[in-house]
C-alpha positions as CSV (number, residue, x, y, z in Angstrom):
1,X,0.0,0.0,0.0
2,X,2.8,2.5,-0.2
3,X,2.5,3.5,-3.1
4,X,-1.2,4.3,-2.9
5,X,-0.4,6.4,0.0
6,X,2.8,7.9,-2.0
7,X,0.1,9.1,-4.5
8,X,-2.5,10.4,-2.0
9,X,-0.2,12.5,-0.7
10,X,1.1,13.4,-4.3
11,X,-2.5,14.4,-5.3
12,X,-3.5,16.1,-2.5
13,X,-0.7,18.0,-2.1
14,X,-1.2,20.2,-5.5
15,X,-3.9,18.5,-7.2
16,X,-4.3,20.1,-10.2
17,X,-0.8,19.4,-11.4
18,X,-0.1,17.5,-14.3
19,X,1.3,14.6,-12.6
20,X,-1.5,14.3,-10.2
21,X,-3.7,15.1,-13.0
22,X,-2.4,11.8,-14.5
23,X,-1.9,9.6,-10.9
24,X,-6.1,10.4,-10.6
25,X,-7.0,9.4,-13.9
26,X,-5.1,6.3,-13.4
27,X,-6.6,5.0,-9.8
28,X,-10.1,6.0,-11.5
29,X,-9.8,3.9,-14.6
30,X,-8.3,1.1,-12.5
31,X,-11.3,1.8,-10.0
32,X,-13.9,1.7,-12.0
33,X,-12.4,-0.7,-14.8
34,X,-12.0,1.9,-17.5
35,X,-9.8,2.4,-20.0
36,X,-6.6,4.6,-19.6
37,X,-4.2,5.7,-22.2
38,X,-0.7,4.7,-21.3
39,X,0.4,7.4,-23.2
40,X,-0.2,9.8,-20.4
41,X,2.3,7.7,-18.5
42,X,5.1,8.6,-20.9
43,X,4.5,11.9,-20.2
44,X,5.5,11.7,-16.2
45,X,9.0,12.4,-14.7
46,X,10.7,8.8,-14.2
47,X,9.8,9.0,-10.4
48,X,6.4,9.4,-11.2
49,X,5.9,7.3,-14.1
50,X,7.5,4.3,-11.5
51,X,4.9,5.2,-9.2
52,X,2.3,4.7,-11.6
53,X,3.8,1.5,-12.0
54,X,3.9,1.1,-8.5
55,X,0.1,1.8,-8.2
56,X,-1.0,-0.4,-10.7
57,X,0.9,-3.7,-9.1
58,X,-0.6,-2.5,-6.1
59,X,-4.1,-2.7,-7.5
60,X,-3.1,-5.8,-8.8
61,X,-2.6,-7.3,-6.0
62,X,-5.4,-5.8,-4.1
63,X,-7.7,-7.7,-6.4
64,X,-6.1,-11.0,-5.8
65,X,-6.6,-10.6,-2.3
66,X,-10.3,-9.3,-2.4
67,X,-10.7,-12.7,-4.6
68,X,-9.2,-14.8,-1.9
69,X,-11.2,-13.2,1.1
70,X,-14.5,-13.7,-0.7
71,X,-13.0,-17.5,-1.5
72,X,-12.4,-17.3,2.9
73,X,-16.1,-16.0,3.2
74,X,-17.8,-18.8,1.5
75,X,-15.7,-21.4,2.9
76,X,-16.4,-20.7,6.0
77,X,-19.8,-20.2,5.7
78,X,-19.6,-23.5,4.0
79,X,-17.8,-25.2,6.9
80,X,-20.2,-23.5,9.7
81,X,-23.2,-24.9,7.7
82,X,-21.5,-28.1,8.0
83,X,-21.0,-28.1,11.5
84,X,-24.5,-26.9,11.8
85,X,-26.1,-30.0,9.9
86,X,-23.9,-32.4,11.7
């Protein structure tokens, strides 16, 4: 999650520049599953554009995790309704 909060603080320090301009547009495509040009990316300093990068592995990872808690979730619930009918 650092580099989530790296880009919080980015944004909110001066949101309307370009590079948090960019770091927004990115956690909303990724968000909300829209596209994003990578293009914009080639526009950011290198610290920046590695953040990004950053960001998106991040996100990537997030996902797998939220998968494998909902995977938790209904195999518990399986395993309590187990216990239950036993």
């Amino acid at each position: 999650m650092l580099a989530i909060k790296k880009a919080r603080k980015l944004i909110e320090a001066d949101p309307q520049a370009a590079n948090a301009v960019t770091l927004t547009d990115l956690v909303l495509a990724l968000q909300n599953d829209h596209p994003f040009q990578l293009g914009k990316l080639y526009e950011l300093e290198p610290k920046d554009f590695d953040l990004a990068v950053e960001i998106m592995l991040e996100w990537t990872l997030d996902r797998h995790y939220a998968k494998k808690t909902r995977l938790v979730d209904v195999v518990v619930k399986l395993a309590e309704e187990r216990t239950q009918a036993d």
